[in-house]
N, C-alpha and C positions, 0 to 999 in steps of 0.2 A: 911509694911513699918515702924511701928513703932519700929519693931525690928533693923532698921541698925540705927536709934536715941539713943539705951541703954533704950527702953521696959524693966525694970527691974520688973514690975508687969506682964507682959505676963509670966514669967518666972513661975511663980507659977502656969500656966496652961498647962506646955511643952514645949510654946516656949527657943528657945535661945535666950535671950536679949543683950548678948558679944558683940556691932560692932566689925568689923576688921577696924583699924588703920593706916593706913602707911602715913610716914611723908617722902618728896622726897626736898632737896635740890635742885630747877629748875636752880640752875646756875649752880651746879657739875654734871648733869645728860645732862644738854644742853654740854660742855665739855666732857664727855665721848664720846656722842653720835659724834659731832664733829671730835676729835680725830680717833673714829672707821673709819668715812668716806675718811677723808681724805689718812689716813691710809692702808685703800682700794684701793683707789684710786692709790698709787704708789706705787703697788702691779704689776700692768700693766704695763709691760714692753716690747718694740719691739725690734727684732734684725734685724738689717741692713743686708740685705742677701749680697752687695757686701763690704761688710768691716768687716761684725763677731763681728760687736760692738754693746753694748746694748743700748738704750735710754730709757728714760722717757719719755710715751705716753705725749704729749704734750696738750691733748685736754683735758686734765682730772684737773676738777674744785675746787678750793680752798673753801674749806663750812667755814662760818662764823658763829657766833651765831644768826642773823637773819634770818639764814638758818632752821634753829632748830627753829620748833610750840613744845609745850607741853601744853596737855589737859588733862581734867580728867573724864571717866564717872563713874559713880554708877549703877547698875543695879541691881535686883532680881534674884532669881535664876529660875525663870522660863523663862527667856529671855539666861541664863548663861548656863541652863540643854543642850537647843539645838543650840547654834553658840557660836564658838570659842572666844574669846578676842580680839585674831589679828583681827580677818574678822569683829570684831567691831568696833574696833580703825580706820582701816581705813576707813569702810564705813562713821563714824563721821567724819573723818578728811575730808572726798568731803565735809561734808556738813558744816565744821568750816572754810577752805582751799582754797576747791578745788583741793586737794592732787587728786594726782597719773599720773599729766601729765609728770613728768619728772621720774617715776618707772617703767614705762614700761606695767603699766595698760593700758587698754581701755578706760578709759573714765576720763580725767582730770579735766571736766566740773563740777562746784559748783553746790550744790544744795542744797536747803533749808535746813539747821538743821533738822527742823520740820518733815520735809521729810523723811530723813534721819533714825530719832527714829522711824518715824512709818514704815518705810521698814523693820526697824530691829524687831518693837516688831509682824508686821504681820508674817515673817517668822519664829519668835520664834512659835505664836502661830499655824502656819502649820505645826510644827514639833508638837508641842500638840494634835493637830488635826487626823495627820497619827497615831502616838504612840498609842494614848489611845483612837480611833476610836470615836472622838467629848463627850466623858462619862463625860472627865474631862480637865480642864487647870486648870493651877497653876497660880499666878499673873503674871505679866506682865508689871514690870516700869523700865525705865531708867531718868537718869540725866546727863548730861553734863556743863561742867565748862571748858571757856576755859582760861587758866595759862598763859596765857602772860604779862608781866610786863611790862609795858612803864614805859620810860628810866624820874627817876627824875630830 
């Protein structure tokens, strides 16, 4: 852990002490994202079978920026070696959310943050478990930060 802080004395025993860095504009990234949706959305178009004319699905919803969550986790890479990013974000977002009832998932229902991290770090560690036949695991931390700004 003390390596993703800039550990610059581990460094003199192997580790890498480098963090990785990214700095995200949450008001131009909520806009993108916006954009892309909507975008999609009147993509969908019907053709009237007794007229040959085309319309605009009409059911298809206007996304605003309160529409758009952004969060942020941190994690290890022994949590990062066995599940994807995607399949992590969302499993956080049930537990920031309650994401996924309007995605077409299964299960829209919230559930505890807390929950959530240890679903994710027991499955990492089952992947450590099968791999390396219980010999060895690697660490095992996540963090979550969730980015939403109320409005000043």
């Amino acid at each position: 852990m003390s390596r993703s802080i800039g550990d610059f004395d581990a460094g003199s025993v192997g580790c890498i002490p480098d963090p990785t860095i990214a700095i995200l504009n949450v008001s131009s990234l909520k806009s993108k994202v916006i954009e892309k949706l909507n975008a999609s959305c009147g993509q969908e178009v019907e053709i009237d079978p007794a007229t040959g004319e085309s319309t605009a699905n009409s059911d298809c919803a206007s996304y605003e920026e309160k529409d758009v969550k952004v969060f942020s986790f941190a994690a290890t890479d022994g949590l990062l070696d066995y599940l994807p990013e995607d399949a992590i974000a969302k499993h956080l977002a049930k537990g920031l959310y309650g994401a996924g009832a309007g995605t077409g998932e299964e299960s829209g229902q919230k559930i505890h943050l807390l929950t959530a991290c240890e679903d994710l770090i027991y499955a990492a560690a089952q992947g450590w478990t099968e791999d390396k036949g219980g010999r060895y695991r690697d660490d095992i931390a996540i963090s979550v930060a969730d980015l939403e700004l109320s409005e000043l």
